[in-house]
C-alpha positions in Angstrom: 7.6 47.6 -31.0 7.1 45.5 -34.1 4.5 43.3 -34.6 5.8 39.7 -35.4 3.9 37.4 -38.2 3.4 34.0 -36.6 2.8 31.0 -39.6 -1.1 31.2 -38.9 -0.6 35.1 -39.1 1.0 35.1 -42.2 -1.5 32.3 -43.9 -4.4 35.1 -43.0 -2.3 38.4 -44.3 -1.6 36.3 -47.6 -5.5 35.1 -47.9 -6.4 38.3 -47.4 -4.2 40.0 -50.4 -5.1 37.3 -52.3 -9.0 38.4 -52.1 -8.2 42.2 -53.0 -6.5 41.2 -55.4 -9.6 39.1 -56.9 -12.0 41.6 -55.6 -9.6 44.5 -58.2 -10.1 41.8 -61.2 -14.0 41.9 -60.7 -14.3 45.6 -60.1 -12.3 45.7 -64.0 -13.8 48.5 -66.1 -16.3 47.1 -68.6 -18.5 48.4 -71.3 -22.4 47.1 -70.4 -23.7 45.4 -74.0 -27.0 44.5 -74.8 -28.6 42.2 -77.8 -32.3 42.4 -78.4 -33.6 39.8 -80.5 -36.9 38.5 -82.5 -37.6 34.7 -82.5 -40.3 34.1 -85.4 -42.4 31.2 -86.4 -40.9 30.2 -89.8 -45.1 29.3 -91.2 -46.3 32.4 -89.6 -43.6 35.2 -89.4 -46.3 37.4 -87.7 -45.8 35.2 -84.4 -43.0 37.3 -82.7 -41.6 37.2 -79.2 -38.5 39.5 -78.4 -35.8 38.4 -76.4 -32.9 40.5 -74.6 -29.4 39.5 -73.1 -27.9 42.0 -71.4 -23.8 41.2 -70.0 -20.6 43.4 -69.3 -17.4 43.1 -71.1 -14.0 44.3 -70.8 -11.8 46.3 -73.4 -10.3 42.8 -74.6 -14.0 41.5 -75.0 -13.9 39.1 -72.1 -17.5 38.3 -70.8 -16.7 39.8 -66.8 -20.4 40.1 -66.0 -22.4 36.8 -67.3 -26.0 37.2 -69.6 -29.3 38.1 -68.4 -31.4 36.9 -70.3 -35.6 37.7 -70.5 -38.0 38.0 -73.3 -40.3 41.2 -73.3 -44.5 40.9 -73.0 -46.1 40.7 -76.2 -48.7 43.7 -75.4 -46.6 45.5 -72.0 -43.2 45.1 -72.9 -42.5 43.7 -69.6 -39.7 41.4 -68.3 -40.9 38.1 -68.6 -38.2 35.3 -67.6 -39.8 32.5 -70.1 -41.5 32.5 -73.5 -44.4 31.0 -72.1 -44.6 34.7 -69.7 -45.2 36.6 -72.9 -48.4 35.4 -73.1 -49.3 35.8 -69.7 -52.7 38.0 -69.6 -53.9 38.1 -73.0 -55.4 35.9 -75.2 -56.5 35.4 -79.0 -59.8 35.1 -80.0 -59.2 32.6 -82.6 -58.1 28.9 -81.3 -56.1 28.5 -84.6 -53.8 31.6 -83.5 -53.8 30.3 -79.8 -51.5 27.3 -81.2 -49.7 29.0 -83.2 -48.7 31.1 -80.1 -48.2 28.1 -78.0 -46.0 26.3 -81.1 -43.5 29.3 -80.9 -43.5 29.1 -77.3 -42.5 25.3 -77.5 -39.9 25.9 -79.8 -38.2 28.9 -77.9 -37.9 26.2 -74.8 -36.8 23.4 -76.6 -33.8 24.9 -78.4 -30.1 24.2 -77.2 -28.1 26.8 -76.2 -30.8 29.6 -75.9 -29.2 32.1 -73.8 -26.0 32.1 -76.4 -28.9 32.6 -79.3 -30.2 35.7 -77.3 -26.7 36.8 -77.3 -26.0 36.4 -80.3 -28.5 36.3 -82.9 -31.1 39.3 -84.2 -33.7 37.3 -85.3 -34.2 33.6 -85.2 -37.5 31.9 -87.5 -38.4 28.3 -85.6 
């Protein structure tokens, strides 16, 4: 006995192919890439936070797995998702370093476009 596809029945089966076959584009072999970077104050190169994008790309360099994007702890090396979390824990015993810190910090958060930069770029002076 054969089964017969009503019009509702058929919508489902076609929905359904239509999600493996979106499901197959997704699971597409791709090549992890990673970019670590160096934003520098342009007065005071010695002000240095490090920043790292991390995404997945496929033989034909399509992005198929979008940016992550974090900047590492000044003293730990730890994830930290802002600028401002690179400072976190520390502090400089001179108040005149302190802004210089903070001025880097600004500038990281004001620019345009930052998570293309941290793509992108190896080292940045603000």
């Amino acid at each position: 006995m054969s089964a017969v596809l009503t019009p509702k029945k058929k919508e489902v089966k076609k929905q359904l192919e239509e999600e493996e076959e979106e499901e197959e584009e997704i699971e597409e072999e791709y090549h992890q890439m990673e970019n670590e970077m160096i934003f520098f104050l342009s007065e005071a190169p010695e002000y240095q936070i490090s920043a790292v994008a991390e995404w997945g790309e496929n033989a034909r360099g399509d992005v198929v797995v979008g940016a992550d994007t974090y900047f590492l702890h000044i003293l730990t090396g730890r994830r930290c998702e802002s600028a401002w979390g690179c400072l976190v824990g520390w502090s400089e015993p001179d108040e005149h370093a302190t802004e210089k810190w903070e001025t880097l910090c600004r500038r990281i958060e004001d620019l345009p476009n930052l998570e293309e930069i941290i793509c992108d770029e190896k080292r940045v002076g603000l």
